[in-house]
MOPAC internal coordinates of N, CA, C and O (Angstrom, degrees):
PM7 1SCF
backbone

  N    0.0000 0     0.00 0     0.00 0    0    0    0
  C    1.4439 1     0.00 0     0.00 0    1    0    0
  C    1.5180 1   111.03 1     0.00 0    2    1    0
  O    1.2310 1   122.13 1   144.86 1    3    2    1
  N    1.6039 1   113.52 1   -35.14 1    3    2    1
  C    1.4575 1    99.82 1  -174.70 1    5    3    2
  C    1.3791 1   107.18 1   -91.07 1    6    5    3
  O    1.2310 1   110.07 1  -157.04 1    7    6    5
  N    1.2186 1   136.24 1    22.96 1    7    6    5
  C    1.3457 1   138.51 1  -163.54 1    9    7    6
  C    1.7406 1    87.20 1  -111.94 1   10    9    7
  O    1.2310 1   114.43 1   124.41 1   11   10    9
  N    1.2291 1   128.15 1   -55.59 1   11   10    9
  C    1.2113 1   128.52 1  -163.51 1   13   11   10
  C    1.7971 1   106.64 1   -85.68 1   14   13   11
  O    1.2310 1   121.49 1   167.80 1   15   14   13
  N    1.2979 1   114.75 1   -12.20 1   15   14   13
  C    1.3829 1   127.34 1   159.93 1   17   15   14
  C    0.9929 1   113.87 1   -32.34 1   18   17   15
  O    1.2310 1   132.25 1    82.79 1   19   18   17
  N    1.6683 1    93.94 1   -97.21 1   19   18   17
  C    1.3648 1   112.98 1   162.85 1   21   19   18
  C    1.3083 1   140.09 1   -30.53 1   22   21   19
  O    1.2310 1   124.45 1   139.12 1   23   22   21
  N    1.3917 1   109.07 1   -40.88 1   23   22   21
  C    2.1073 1   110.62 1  -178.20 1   25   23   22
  C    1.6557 1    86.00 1   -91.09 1   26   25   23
  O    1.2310 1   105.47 1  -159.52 1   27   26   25
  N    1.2797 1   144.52 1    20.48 1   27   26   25
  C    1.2789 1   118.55 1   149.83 1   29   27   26
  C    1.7424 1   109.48 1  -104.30 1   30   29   27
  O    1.2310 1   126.98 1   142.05 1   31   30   29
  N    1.5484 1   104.18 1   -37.95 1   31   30   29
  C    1.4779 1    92.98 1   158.52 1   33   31   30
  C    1.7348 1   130.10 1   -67.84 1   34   33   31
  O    1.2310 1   117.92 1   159.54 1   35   34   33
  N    1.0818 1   121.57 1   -20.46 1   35   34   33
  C    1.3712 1   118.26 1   150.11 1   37   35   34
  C    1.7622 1   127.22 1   -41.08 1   38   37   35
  O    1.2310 1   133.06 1   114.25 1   39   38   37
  N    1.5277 1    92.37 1   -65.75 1   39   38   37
  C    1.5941 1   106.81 1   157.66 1   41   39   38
  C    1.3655 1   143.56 1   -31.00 1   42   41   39
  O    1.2310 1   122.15 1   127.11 1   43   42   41
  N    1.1958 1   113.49 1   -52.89 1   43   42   41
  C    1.6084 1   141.36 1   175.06 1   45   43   42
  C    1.8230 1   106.18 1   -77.10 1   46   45   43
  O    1.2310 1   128.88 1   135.28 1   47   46   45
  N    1.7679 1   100.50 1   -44.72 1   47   46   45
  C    1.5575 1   102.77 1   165.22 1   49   47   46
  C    2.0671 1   116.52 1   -54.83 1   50   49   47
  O    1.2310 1   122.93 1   128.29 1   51   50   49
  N    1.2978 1   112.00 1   -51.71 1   51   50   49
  C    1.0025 1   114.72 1   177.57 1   53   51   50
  C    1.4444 1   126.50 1   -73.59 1   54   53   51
  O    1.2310 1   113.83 1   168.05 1   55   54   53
  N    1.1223 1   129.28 1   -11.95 1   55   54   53
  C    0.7649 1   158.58 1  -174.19 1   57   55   54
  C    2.1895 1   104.70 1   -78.58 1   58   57   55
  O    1.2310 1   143.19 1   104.83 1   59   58   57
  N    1.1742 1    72.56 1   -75.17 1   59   58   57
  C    1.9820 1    92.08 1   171.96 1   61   59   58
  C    1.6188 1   108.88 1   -54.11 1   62   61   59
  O    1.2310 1   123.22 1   133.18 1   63   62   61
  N    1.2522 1   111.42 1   -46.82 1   63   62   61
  C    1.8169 1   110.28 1  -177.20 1   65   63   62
  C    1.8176 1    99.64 1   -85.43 1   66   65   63
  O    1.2310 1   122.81 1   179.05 1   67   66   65
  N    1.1949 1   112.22 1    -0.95 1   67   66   65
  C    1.9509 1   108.49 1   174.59 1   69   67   66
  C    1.8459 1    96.43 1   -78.74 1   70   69   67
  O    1.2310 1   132.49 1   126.53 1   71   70   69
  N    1.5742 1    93.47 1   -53.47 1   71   70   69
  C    1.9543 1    88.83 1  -169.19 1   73   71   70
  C    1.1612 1   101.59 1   -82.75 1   74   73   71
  O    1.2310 1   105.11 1   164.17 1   75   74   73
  N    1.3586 1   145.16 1   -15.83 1   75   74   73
  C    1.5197 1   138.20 1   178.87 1   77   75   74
  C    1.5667 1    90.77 1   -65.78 1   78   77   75
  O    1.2310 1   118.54 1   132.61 1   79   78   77
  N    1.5014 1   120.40 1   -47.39 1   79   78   77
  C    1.9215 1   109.40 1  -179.11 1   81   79   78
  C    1.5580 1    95.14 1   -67.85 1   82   81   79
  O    1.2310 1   122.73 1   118.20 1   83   82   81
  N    1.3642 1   112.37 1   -61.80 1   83   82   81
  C    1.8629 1    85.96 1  -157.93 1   85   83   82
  C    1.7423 1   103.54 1   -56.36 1   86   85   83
  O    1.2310 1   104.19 1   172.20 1   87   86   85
  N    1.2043 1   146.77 1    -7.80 1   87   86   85
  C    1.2303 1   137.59 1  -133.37 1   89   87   86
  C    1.8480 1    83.35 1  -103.47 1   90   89   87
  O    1.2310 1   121.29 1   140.06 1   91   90   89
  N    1.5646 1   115.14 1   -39.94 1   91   90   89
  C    1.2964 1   133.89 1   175.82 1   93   91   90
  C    1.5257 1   106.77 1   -77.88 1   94   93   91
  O    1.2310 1   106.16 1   148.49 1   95   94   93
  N    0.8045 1   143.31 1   -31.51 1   95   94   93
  C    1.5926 1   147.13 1  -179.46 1   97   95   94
  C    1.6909 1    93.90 1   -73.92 1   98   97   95
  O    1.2310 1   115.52 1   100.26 1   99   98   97
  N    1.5366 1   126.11 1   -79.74 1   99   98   97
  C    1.3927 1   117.56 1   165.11 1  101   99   98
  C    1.5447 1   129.64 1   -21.00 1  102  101   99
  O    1.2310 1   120.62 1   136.33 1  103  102  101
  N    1.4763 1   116.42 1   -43.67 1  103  102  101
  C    1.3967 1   101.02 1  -168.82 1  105  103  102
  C    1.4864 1   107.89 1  -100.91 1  106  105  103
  O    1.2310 1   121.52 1  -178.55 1  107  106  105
  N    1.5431 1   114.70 1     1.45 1  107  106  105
  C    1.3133 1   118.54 1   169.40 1  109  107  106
  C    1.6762 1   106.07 1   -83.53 1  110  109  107
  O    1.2310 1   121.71 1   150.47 1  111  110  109
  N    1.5579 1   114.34 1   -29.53 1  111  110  109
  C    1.6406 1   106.17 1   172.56 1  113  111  110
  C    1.7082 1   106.40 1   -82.60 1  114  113  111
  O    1.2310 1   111.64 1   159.26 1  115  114  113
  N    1.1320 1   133.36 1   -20.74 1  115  114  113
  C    1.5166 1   126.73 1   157.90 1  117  115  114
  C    1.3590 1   115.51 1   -44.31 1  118  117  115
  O    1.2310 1   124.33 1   126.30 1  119  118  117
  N    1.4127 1   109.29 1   -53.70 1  119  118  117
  C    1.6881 1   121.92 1  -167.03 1  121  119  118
  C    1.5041 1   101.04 1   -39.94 1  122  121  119
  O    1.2310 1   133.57 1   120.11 1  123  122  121
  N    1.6920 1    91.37 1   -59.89 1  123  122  121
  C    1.9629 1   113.58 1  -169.78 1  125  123  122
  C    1.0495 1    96.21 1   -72.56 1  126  125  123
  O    1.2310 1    93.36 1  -176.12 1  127  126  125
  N    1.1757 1   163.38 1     3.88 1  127  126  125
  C    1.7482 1   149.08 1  -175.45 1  129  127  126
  C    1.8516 1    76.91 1  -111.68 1  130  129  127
  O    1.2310 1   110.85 1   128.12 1  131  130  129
  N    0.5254 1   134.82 1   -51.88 1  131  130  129
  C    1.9751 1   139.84 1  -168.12 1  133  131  130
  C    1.4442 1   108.81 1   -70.66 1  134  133  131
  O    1.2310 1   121.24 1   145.48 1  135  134  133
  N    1.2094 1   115.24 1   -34.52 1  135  134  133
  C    1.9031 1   117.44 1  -175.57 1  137  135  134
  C    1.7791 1    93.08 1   -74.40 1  138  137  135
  O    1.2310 1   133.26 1   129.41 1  139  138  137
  N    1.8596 1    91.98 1   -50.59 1  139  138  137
  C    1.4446 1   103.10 1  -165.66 1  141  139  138
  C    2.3404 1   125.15 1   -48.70 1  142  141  139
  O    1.2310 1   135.66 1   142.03 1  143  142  141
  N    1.6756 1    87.29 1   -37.97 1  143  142  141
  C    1.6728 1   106.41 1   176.25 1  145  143  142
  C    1.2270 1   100.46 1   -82.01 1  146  145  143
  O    1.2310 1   106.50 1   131.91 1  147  146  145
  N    1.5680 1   142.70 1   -48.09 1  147  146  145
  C    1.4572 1   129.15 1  -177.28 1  149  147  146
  C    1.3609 1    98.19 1   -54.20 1  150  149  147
  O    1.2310 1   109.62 1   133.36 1  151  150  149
  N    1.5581 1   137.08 1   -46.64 1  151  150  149
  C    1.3594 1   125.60 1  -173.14 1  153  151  150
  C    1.3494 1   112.26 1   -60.28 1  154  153  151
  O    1.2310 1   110.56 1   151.16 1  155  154  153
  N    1.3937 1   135.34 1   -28.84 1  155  154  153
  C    0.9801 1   146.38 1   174.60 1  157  155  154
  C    1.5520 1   126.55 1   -59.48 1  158  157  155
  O    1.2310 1   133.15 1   139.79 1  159  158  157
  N    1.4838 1    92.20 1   -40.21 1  159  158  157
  C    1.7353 1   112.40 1  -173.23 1  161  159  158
  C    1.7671 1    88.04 1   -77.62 1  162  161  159
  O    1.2310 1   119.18 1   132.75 1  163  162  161
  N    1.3528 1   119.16 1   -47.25 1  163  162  161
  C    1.2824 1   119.61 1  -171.17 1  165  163  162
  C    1.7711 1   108.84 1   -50.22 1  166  165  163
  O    1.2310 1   128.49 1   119.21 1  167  166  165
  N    1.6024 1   101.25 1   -60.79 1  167  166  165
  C    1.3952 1    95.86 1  -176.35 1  169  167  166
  C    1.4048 1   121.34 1   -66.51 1  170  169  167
  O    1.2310 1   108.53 1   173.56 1  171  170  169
  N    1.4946 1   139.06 1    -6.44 1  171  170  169
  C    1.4156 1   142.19 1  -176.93 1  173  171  170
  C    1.8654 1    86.25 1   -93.24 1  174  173  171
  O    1.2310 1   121.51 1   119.36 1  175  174  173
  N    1.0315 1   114.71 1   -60.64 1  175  174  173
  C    1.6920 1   101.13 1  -178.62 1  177  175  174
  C    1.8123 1   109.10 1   -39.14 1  178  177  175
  O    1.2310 1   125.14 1   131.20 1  179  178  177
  N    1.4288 1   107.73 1   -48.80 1  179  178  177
  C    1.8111 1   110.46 1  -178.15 1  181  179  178
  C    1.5868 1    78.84 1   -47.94 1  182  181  179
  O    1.2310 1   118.04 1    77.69 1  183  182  181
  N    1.2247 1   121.34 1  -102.31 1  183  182  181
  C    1.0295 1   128.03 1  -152.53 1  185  183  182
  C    1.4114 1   137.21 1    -9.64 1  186  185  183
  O    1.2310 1   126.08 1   133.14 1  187  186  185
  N    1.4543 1   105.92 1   -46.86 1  187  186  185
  C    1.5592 1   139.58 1  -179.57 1  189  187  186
  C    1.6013 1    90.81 1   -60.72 1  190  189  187
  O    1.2310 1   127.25 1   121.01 1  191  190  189
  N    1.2678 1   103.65 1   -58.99 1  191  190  189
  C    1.3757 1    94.61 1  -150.54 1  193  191  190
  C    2.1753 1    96.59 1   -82.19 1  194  193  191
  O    1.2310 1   125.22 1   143.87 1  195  194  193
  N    0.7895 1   107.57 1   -36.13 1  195  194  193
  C    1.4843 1   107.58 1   167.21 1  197  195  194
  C    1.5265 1   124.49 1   -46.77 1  198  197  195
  O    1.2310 1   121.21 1   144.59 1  199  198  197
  N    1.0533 1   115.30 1   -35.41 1  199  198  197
  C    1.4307 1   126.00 1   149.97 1  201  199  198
  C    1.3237 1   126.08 1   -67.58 1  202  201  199
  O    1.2310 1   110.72 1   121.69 1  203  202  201
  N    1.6740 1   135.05 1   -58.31 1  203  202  201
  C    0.6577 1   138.35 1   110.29 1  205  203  202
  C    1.9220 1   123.99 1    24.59 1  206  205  203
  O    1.2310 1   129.27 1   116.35 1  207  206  205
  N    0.6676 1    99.75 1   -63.65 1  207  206  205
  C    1.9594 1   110.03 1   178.33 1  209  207  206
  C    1.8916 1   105.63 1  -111.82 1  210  209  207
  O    1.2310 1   125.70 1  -165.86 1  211  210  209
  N    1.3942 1   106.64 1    14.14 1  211  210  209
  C    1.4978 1    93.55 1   166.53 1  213  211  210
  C    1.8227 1   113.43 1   -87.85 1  214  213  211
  O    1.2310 1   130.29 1   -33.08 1  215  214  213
  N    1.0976 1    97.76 1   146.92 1  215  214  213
  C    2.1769 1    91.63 1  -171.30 1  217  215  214
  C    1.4833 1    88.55 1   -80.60 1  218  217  215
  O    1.2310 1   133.11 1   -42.38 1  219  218  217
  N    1.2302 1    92.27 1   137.62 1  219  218  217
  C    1.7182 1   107.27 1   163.09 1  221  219  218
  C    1.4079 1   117.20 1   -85.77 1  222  221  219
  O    1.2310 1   123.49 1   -20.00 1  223  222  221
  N    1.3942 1   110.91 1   160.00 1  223  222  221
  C    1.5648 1   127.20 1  -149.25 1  225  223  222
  C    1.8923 1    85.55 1  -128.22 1  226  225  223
  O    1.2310 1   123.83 1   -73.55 1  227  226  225
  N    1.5538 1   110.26 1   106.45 1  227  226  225
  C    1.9543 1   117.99 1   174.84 1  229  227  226
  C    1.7934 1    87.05 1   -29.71 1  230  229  227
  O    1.2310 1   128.53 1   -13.73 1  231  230  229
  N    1.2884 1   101.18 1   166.27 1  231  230  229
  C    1.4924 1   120.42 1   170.78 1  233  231  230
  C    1.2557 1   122.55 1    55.77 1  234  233  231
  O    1.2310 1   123.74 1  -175.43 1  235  234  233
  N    1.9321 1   110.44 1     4.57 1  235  234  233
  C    1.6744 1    98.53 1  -171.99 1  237  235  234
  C    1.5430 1    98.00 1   -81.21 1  238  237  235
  O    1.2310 1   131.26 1   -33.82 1  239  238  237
  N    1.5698 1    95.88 1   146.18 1  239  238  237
  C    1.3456 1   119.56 1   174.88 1  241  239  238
  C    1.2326 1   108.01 1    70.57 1  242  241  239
  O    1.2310 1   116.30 1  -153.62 1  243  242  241
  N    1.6556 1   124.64 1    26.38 1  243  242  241
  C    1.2422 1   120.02 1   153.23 1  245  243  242
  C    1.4499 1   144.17 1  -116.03 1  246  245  243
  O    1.2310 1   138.98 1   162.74 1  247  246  245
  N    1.7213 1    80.81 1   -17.26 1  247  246  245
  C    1.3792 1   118.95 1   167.07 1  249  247  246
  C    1.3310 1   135.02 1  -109.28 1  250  249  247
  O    1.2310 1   124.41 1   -36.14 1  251  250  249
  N    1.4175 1   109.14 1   143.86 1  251  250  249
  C    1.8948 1    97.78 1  -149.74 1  253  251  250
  C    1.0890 1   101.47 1  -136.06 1  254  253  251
  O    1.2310 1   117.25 1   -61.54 1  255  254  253
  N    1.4603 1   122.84 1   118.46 1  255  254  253
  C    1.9715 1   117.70 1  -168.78 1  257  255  254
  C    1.4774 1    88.75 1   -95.68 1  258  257  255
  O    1.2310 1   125.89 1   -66.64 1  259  258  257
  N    1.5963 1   106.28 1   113.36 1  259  258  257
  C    1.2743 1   123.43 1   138.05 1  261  259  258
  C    1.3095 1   146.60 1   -65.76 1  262  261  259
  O    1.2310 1   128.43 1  -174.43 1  263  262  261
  N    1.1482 1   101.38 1     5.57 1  263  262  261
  C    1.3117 1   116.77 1  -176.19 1  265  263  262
  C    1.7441 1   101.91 1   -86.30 1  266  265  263
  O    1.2310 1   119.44 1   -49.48 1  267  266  265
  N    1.5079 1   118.67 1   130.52 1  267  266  265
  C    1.4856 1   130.26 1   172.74 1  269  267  266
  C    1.7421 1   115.08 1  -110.56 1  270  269  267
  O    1.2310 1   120.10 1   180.00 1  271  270  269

């Protein structure tokens, strides 16, 4: 009895420190999927606003050189 005790509490031990790592492995790839889209949101805001502050040229986008 105490032989099979034990290798099930062994079990249940290993078991608990397997998903405590994946549980830590997951929220460290959340972190990086989350650093990774704020950088993203950051560079589409540059963008916006970089456009945004370019001077416009009369006639853009009304006039169309057909010429090839």
């Amino acid at each position: 009895m105490n032989i099979s005790s034990v290798g099930f509490s062994d079990s249940l031990s290993s078991l608990s420190s397997g998903m405590a790592s994946e549980n830590i492995q997951l929220q460290i790839a959340v972190a990086v999927m989350k650093q990774a889209q704020d950088q993203q949101e950051l560079a589409g805001q540059a963008l916006v606003s970089m456009i945004n502050q370019a001077s416009s040229i009369d006639g853009t986008g009304q006039i169309v050189n057909l010429a090839v």
